[in-house]
VOPAGU-2260 file (C-alpha; in pm, 1 decimal, decimal comma):
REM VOPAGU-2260
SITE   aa  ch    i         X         Y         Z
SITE  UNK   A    0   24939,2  -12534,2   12176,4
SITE  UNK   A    1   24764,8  -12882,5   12034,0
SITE  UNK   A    2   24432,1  -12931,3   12020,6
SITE  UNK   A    3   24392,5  -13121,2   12329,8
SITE  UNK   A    4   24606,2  -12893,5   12572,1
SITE  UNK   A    5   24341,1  -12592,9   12417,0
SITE  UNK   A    6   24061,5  -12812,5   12454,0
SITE  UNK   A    7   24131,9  -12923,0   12845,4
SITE  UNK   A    8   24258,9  -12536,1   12862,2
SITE  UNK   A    9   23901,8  -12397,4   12767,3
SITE  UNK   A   10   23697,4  -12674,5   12927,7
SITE  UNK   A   11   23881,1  -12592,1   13300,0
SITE  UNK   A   12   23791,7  -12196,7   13228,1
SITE  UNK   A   13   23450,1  -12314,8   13126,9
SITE  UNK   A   14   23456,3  -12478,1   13457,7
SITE  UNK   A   15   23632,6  -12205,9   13685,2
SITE  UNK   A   16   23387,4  -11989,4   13528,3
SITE  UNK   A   17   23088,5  -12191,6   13632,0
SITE  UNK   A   18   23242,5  -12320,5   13962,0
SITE  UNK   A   19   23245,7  -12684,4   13933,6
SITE  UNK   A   20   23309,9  -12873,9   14217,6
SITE  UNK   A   21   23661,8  -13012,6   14163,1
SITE  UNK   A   22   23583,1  -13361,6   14148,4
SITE  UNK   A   23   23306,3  -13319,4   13893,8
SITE  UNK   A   24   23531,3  -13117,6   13710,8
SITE  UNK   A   25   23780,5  -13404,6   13692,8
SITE  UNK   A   26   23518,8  -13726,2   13646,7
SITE  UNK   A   27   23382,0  -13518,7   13318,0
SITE  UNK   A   28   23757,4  -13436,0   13182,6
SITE  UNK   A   29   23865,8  -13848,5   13165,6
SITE  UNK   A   30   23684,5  -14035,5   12887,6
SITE  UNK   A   31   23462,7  -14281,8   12938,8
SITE  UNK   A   32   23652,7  -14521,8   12708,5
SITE  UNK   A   33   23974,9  -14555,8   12522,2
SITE  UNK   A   34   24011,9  -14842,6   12278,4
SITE  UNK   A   35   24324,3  -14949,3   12048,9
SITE  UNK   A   36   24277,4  -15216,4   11813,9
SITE  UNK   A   37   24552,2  -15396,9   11572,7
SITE  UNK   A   38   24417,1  -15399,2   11240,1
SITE  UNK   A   39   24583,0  -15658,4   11009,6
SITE  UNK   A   40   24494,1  -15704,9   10646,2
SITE  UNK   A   41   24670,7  -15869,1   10344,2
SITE  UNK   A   42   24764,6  -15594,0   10059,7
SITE  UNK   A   43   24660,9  -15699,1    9742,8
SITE  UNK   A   44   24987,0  -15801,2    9671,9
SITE  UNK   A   45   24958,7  -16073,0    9926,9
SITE  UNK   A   46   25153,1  -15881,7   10190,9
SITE  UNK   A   47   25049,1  -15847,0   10497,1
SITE  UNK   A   48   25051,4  -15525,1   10689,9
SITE  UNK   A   49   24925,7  -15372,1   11045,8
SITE  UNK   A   50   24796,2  -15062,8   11139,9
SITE  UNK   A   51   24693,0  -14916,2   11456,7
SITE  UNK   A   52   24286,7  -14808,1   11518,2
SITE  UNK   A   53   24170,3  -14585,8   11801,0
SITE  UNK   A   54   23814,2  -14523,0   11901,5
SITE  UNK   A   55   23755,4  -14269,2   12268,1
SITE  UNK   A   56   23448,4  -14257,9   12346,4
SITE  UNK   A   57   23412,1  -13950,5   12607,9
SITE  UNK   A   58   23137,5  -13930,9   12799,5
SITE  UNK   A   59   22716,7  -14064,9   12756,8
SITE  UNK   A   60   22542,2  -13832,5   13029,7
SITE  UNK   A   61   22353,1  -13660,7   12704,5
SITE  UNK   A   62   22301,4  -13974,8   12527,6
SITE  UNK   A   63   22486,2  -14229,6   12272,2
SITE  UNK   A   64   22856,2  -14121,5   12196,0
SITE  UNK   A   65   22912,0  -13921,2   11828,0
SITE  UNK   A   66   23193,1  -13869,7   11621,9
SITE  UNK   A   67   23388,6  -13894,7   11271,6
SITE  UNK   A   68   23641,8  -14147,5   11196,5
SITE  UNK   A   69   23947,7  -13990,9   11026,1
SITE  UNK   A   70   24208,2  -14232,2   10831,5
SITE  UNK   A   71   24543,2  -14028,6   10809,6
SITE  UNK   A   72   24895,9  -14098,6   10885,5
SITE  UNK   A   73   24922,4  -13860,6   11199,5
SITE  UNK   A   74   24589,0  -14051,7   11361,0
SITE  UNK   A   75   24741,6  -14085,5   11755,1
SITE  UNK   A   76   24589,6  -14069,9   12090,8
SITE  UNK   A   77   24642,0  -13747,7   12233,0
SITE  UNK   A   78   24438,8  -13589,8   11880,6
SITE  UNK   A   79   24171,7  -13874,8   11893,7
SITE  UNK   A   80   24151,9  -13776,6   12262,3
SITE  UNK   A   81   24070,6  -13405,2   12252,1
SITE  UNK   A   82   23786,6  -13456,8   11951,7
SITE  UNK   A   83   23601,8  -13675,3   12159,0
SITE  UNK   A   84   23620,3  -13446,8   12419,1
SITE  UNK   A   85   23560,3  -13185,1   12150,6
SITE  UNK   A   86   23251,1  -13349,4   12048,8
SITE  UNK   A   87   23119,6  -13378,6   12385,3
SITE  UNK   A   88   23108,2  -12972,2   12399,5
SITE  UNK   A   89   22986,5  -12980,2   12056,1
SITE  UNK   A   90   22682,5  -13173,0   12065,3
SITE  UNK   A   91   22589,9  -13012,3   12411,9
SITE  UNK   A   92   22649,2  -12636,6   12274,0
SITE  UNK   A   93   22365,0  -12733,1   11964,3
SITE  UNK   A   94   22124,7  -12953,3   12266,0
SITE  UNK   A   95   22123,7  -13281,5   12053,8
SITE  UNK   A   96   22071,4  -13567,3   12282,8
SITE  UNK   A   97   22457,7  -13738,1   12229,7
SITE  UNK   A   98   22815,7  -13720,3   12404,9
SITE  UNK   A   99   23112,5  -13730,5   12206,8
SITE  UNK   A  100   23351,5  -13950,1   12078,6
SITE  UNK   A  101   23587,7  -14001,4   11843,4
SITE  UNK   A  102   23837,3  -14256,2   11611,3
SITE  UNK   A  103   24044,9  -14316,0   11321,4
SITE  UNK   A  104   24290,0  -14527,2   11198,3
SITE  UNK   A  105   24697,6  -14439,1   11131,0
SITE  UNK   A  106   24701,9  -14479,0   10779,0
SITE  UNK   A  107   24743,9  -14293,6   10475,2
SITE  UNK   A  108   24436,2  -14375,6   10264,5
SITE  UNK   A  109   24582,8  -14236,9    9892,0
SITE  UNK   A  110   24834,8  -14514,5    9933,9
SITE  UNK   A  111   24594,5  -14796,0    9969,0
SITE  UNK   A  112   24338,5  -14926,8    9710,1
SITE  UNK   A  113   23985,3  -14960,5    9714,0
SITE  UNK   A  114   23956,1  -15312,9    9827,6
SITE  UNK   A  115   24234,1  -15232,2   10056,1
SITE  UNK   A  116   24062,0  -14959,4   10238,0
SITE  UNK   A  117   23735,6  -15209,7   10242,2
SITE  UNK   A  118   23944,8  -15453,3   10395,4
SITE  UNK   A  119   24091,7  -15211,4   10645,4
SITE  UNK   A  120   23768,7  -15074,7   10730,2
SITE  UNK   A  121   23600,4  -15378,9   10779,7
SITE  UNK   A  122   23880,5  -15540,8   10998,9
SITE  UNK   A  123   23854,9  -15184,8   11205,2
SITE  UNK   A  124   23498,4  -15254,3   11235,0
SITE  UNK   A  125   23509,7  -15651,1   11338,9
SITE  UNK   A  126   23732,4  -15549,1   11601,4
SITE  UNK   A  127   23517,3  -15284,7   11740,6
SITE  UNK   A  128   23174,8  -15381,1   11648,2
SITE  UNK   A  129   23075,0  -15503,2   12031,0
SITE  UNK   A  130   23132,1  -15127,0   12137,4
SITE  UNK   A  131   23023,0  -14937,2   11920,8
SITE  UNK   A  132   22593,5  -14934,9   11871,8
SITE  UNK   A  133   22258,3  -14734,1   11767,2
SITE  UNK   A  134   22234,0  -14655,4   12150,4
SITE  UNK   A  135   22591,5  -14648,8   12268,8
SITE  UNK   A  136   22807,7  -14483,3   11996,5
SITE  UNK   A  137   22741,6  -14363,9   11643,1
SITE  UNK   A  138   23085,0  -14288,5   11400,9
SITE  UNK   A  139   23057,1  -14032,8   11107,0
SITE  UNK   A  140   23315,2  -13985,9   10838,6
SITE  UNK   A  141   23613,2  -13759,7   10887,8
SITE  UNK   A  142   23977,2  -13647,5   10744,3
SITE  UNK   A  143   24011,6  -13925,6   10502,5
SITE  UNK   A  144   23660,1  -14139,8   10496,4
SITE  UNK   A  145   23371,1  -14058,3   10322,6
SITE  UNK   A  146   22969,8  -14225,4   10275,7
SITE  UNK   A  147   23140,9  -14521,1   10124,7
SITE  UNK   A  148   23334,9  -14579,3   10428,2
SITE  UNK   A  149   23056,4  -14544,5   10624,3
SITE  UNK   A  150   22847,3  -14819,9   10391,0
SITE  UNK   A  151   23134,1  -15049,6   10461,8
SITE  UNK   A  152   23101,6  -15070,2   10835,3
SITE  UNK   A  153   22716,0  -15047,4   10818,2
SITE  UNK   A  154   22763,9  -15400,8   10602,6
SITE  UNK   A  155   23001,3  -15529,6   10845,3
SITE  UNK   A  156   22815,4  -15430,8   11160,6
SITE  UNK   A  157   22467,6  -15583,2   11077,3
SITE  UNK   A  158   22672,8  -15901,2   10974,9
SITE  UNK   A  159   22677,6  -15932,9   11351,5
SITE  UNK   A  160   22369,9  -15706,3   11463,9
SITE  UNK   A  161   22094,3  -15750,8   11218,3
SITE  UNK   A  162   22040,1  -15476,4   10986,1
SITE  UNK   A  163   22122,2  -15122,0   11128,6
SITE  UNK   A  164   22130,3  -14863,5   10966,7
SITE  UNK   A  165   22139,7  -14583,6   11240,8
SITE  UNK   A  166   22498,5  -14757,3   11339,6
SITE  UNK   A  167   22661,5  -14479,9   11121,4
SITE  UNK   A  168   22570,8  -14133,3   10960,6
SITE  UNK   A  169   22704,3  -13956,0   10682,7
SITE  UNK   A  170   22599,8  -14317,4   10438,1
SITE  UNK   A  171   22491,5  -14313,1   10112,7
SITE  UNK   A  172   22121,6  -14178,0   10058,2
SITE  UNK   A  173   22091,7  -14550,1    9910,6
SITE  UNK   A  174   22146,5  -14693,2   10268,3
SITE  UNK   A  175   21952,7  -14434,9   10451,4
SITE  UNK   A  176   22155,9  -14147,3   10421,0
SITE  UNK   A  177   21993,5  -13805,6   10485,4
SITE  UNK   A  178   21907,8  -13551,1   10184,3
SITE  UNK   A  179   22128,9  -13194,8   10255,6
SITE  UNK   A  180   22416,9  -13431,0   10474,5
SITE  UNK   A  181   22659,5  -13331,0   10216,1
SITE  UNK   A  182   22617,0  -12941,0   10245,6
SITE  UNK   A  183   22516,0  -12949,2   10675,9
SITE  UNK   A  184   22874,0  -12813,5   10772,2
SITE  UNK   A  185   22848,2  -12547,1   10556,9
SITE  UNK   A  186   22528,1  -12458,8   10526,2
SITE  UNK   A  187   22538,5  -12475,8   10969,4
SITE  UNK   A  188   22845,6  -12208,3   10918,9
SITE  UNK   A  189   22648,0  -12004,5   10670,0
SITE  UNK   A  190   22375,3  -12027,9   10948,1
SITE  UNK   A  191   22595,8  -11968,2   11219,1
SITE  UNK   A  192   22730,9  -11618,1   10997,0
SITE  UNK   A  193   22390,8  -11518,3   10989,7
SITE  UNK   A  194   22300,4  -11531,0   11349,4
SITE  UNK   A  195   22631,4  -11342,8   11435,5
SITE  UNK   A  196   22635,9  -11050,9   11166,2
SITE  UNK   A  197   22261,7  -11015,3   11298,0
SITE  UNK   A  198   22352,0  -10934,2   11625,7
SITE  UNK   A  199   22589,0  -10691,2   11494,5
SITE  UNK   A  200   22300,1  -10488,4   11272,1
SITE  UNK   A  201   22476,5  -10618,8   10962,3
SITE  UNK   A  202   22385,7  -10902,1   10657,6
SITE  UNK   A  203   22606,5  -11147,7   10431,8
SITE  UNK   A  204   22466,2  -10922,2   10115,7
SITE  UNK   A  205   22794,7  -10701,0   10012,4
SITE  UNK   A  206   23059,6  -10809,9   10258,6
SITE  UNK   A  207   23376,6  -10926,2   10175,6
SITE  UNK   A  208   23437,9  -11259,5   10265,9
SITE  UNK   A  209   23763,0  -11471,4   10271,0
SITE  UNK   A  210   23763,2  -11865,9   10275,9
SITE  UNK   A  211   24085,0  -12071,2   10360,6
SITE  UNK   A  212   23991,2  -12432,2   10262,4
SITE  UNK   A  213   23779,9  -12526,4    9946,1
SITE  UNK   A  214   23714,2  -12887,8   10040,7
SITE  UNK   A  215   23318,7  -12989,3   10157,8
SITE  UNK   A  216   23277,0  -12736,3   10405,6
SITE  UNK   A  217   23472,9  -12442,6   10233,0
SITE  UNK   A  218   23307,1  -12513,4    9885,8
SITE  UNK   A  219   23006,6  -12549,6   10041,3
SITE  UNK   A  220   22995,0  -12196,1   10274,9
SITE  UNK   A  221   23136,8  -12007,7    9964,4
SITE  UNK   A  222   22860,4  -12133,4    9717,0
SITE  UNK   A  223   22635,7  -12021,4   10026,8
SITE  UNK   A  224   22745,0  -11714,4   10020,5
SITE  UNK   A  225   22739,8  -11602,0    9700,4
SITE  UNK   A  226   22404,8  -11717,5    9673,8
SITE  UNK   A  227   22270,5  -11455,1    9948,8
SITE  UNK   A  228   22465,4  -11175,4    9804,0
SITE  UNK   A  229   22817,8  -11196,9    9963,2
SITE  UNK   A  230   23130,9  -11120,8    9809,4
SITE  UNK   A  231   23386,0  -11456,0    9842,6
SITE  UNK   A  232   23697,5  -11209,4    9767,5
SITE  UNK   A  233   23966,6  -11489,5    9836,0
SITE  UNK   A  234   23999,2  -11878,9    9852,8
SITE  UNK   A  235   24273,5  -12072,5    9906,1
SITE  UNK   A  236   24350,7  -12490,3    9921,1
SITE  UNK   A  237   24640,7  -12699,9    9923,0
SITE  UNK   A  238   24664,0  -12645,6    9584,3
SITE  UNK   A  239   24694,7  -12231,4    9563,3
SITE  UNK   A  240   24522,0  -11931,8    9625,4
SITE  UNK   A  241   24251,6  -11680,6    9425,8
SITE  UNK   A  242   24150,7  -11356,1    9454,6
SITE  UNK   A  243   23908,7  -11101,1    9332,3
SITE  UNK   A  244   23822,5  -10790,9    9483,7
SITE  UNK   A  245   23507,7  -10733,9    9308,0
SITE  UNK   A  246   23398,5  -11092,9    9428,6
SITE  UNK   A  247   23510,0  -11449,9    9249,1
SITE  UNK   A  248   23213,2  -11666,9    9071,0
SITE  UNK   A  249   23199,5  -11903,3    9301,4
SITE  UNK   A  250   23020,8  -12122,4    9056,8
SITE  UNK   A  251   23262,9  -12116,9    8793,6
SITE  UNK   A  252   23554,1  -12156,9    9032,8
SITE  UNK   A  253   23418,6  -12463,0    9198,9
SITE  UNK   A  254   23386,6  -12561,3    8788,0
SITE  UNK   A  255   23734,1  -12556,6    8760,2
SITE  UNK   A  256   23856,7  -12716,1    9050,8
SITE  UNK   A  257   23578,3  -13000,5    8943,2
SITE  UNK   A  258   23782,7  -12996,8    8624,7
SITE  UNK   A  259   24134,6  -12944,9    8699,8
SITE  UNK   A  260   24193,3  -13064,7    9036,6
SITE  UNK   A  261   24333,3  -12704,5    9160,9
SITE  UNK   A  262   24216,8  -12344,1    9198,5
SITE  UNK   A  263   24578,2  -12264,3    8984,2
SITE  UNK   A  264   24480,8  -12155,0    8613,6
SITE  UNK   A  265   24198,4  -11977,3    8711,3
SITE  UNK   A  266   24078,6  -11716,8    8486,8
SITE  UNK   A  267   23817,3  -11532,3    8729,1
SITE  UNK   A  268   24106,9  -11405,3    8959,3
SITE  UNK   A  269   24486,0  -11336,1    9049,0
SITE  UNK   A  270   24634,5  -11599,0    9161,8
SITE  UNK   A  271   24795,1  -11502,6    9569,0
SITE  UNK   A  272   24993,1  -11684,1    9810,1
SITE  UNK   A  273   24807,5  -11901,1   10018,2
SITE  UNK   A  274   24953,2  -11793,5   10355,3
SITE  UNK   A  275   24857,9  -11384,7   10275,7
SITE  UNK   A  276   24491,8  -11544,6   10268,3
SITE  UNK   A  277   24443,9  -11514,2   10658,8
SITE  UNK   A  278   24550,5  -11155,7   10637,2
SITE  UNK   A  279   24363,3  -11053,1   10356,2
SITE  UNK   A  280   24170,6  -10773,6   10355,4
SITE  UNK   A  281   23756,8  -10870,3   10397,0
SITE  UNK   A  282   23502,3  -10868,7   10676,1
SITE  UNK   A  283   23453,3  -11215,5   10749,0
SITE  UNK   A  284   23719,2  -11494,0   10705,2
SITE  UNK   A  285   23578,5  -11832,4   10754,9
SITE  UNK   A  286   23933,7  -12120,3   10768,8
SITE  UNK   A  287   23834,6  -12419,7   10695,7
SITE  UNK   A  288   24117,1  -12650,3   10693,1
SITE  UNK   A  289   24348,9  -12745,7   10963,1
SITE  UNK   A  290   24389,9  -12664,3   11294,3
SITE  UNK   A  291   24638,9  -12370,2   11475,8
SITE  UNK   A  292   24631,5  -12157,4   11119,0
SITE  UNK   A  293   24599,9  -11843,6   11335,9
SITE  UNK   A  294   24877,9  -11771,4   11604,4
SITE  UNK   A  295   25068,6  -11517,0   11794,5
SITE  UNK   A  296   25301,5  -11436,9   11470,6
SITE  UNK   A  297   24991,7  -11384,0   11212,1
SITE  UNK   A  298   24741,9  -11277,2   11434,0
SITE  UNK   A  299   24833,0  -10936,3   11465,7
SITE  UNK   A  300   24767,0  -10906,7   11095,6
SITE  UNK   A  301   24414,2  -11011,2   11031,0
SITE  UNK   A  302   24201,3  -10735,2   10900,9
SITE  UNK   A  303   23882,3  -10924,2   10915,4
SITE  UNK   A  304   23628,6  -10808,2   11169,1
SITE  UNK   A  305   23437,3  -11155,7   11218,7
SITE  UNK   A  306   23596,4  -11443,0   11203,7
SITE  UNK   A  307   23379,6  -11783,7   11194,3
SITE  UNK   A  308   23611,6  -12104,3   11320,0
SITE  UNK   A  309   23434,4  -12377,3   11002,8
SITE  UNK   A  310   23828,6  -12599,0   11059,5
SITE  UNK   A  311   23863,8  -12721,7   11415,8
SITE  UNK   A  312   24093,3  -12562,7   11654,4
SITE  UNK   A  313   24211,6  -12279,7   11388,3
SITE  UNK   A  314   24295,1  -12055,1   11654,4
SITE  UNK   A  315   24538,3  -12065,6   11934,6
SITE  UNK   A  316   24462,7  -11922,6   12281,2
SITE  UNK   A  317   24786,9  -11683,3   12226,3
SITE  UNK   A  318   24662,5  -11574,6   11885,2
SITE  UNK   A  319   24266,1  -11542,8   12067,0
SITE  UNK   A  320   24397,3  -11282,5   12299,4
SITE  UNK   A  321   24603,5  -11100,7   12059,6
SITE  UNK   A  322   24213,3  -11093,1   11831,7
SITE  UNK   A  323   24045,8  -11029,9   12096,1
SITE  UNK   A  324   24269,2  -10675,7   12152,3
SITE  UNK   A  325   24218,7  -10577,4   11808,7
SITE  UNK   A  326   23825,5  -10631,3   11851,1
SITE  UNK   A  327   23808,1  -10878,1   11656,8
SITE  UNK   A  328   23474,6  -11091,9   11742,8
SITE  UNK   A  329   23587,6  -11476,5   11684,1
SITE  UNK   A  330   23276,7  -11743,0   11642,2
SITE  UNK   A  331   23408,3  -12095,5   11782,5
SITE  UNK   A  332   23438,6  -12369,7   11633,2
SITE  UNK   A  333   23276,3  -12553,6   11887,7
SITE  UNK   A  334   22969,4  -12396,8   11786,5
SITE  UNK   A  335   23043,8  -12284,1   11433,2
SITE  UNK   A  336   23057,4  -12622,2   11272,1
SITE  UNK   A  337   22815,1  -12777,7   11434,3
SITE  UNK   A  338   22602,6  -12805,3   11158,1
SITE  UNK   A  339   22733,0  -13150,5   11019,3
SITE  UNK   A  340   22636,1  -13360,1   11338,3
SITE  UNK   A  341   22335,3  -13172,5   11393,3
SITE  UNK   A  342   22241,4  -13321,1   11040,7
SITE  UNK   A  343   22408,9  -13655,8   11173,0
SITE  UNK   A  344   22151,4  -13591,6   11411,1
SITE  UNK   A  345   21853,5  -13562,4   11188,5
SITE  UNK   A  346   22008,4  -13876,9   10979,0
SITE  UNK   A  347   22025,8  -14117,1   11290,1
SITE  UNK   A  348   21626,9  -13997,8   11404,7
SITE  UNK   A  349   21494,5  -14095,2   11036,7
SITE  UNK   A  350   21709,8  -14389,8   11025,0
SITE  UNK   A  351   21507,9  -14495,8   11415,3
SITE  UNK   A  352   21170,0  -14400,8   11249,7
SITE  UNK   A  353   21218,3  -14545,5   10912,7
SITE  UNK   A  354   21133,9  -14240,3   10770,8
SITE  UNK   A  355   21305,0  -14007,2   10543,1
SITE  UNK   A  356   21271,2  -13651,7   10543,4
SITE  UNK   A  357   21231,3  -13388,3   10256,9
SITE  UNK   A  358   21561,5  -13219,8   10234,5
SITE  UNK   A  359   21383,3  -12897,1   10299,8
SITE  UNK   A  360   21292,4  -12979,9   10613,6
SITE  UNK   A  361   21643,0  -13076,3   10717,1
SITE  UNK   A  362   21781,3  -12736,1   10645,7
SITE  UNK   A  363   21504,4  -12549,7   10770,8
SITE  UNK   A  364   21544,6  -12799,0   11136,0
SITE  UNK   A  365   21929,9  -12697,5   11036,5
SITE  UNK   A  366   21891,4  -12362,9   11066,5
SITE  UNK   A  367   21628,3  -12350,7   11371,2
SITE  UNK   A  368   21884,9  -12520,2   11557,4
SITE  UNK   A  369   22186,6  -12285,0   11489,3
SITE  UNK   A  370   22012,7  -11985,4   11540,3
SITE  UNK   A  371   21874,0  -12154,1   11892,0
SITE  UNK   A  372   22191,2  -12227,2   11989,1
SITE  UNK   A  373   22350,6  -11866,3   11881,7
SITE  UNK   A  374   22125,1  -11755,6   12132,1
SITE  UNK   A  375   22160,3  -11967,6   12401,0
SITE  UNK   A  376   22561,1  -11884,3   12370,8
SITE  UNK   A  377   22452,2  -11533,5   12356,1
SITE  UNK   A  378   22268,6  -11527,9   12705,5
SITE  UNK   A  379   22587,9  -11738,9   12856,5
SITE  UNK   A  380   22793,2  -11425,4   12729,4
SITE  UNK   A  381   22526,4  -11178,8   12948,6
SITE  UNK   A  382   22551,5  -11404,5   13200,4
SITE  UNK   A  383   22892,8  -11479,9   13285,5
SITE  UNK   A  384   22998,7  -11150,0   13148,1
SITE  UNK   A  385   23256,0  -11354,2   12871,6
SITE  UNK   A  386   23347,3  -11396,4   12497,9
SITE  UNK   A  387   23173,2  -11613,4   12238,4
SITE  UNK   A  388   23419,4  -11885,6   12292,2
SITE  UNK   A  389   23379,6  -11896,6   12654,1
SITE  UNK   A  390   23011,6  -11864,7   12610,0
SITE  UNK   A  391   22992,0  -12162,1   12445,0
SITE  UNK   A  392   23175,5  -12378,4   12691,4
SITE  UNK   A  393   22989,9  -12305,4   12954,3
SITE  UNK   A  394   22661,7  -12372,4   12786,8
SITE  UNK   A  395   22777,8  -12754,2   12628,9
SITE  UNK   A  396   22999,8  -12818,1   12980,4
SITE  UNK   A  397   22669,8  -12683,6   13222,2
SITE  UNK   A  398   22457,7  -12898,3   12976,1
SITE  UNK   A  399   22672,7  -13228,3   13035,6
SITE  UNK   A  400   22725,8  -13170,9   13384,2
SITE  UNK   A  401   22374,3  -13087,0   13458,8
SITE  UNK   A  402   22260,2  -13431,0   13300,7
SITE  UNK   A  403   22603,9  -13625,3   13497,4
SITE  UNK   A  404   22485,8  -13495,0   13830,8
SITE  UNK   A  405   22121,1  -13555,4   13787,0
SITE  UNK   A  406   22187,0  -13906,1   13676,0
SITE  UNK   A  407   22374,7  -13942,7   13989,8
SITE  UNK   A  408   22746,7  -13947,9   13915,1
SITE  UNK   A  409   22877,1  -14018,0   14227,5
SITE  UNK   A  410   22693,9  -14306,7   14272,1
């Protein structure tokens, strides 16, 4: 199942579950806006070349519209479509004042240069600037962007605007970027770990933990970990896979992957097959790469007990039913890596003030929010008698349609 048929899936048992009437139901599922933008730039060969831009932006009951902007060659619709929607949830489930949306570009950004990808980006952003705004809808980087992207369209927007620097999060600190942006996704799921093993009697110190995905967020979580005492047993990336059973230095693996591009070579493990990763045996595995990793043929397999969703949309209904059997207790994604736009959050309010905080105070605001929100999904659970995953949707989707109705949606 794709992300979006999940997404609409969970949102209309989110909805069943807290008895939406049908045409609310239906006014929150269509997005508020879809735009598609020709973006034509000359190579710097001279040749000139299109590509196709998408920005949805889904709904604005909670406030401005939020979400990453991912260049890859797969960018269409249908993806851009359920992320916005995604986001929606996602920023509802954590109770920062935003609604979701979501863009990207169909391009493959390791075959274009520097000054091609500024060119690209600023294009992108000429063509969208007019919709896009500090109070209407905020981008982030995603899959294939980064701070310097965002710098680009910050330039290019306050060409137009004046200078705004709350147009776009994740920037450089230079430009108003926010100290601890770079570790919020993983430091929210390390957060997020914490609340849940909690609530289970238990602590990270001494459990075996298994990563899939040593990009930002991966990296990140396992250099988290480590630090409070747990064991990262296994990592795998594009690149290969690692293992240790008494625990790998996380450290001195994140050393060599700084050093040689790959985790291949290194000396502080046996090297594994990246697909026996998700079936390893630890308590916790965190994936933190792409989507639909766990499904109805591996699923049956996992010997984790916890399993914390960092990658979005890592697990398909069939395989969540096939988990949920086996006990396993699955933290969603819409919750789990909420960290990074909770930090977007804390970026855009500085950026408003014109005043920067202490990055202390960002993960301690971080981590005051997650555990807020843990509960609050936690009490959902109690109430409607469901799992995590379900207990999240109904606390962003009750959030947003609370704030649609009292605005007055039929109106």
């Amino acid at each position: 199942m794709n992300a979006l048929a999940a997404t609409n899936r969970n949102f209309r048992l989110a909805s069943r579950i807290l008895n939406l009437d049908s045409k609310l139901e239906k006014s929150l599922l269509i997005p508020f806006r879809e735009i598609k933008v020709e973006c034509t730039i000359p190579k710097d060969d001279g040749e000139l070349v299109s590509y196709v831009g998408f920005r949805v932006q889904h709904d604005n009951a909670r406030g401005p519209m939020k979400g990453g902007i991912r260049y890859h060659p797969e960018v269409d619709p249908d993806e851009v479509n359920a992320l916005a929607q995604l986001m929606t949830w996602k920023t509802a489930v954590v109770d920062i004042p935003y609604g979701g949306a979501k863009g990207g570009i169909g391009c493959s950004p390791k075959d274009l240069s520097i000054s091609e990808l500024e060119r690209l980006t600023r294009v992108f952003t000429q063509k969208i600037h007019d919709l896009i705004g500090v109070q209407t809808d905020v981008p982030a980087p995603d899959m294939g962007t980064n701070a310097q992207t965002m710098a680009w369209i910050l330039d290019e927007y306050s060409k137009f605007h004046g200078h705004s620097p709350a147009i776009v999060t994740g920037k450089p600190i230079d430009l108003g970027g926010s100290l601890g942006r770079d570790a919020a996704t993983g430091r929210g799921v390390v957060y997020a770990t914490q609340a849940l093993l909690k609530e289970h009697k238990k602590s990270i110190e001494n459990k075996k933990f298994a990563i899939q995905g040593f990009g930002n967020v991966g990296s990140w979580a396992a250099r988290l970990i480590h630090e409070r005492g747990g064991k990262v047993v296994a990592v795998s990336d594009i690149t290969g896979a690692v293992t240790n059973p008494e625990g790998l230095d996380i450290p001195a693996l994140q050393w060599h992957k700084d050093e040689t591009g790959s985790l291949k070579g290194f000396t502080g493990g046996d090297a594994m097959s990246a697909e026996h990763l998700l079936v390893h045996d630890c308590d916790v595995l965190i994936p933190c790469a792409l989507g639909g990793v766990l499904n109805r043929e591996n699923a049956g397999d996992v010997r984790a007990k916890f399993i914390i969703e960092a990658a979005n949309h890592p697990t398909d209904p069939e395989a969540d039913e096939i988990l949920a059997k086996k006990g396993v207790v699955v933290l969603p994604d819409i919750y789990a890596n909420a960290g990074g736009v909770t930090v977007s959050y804390f970026e855009w309010v500085q950026n408003i003030q014109g005043f920067a905080w202490a990055e202390e105070q960002v993960n301690k605001e971080l981590k005051r929010y997650m555990t807020r929100a843990f509960n609050n999904i936690k009490n959902m659970c109690q109430t409607h008698n469901c799992d995590l995953r379900m207990g999240a949707f109904t606390l962003g989707v009750n959030r947003v349609a609370r704030a649609t109705m009292l605005r007055g949606w039929e109106a």
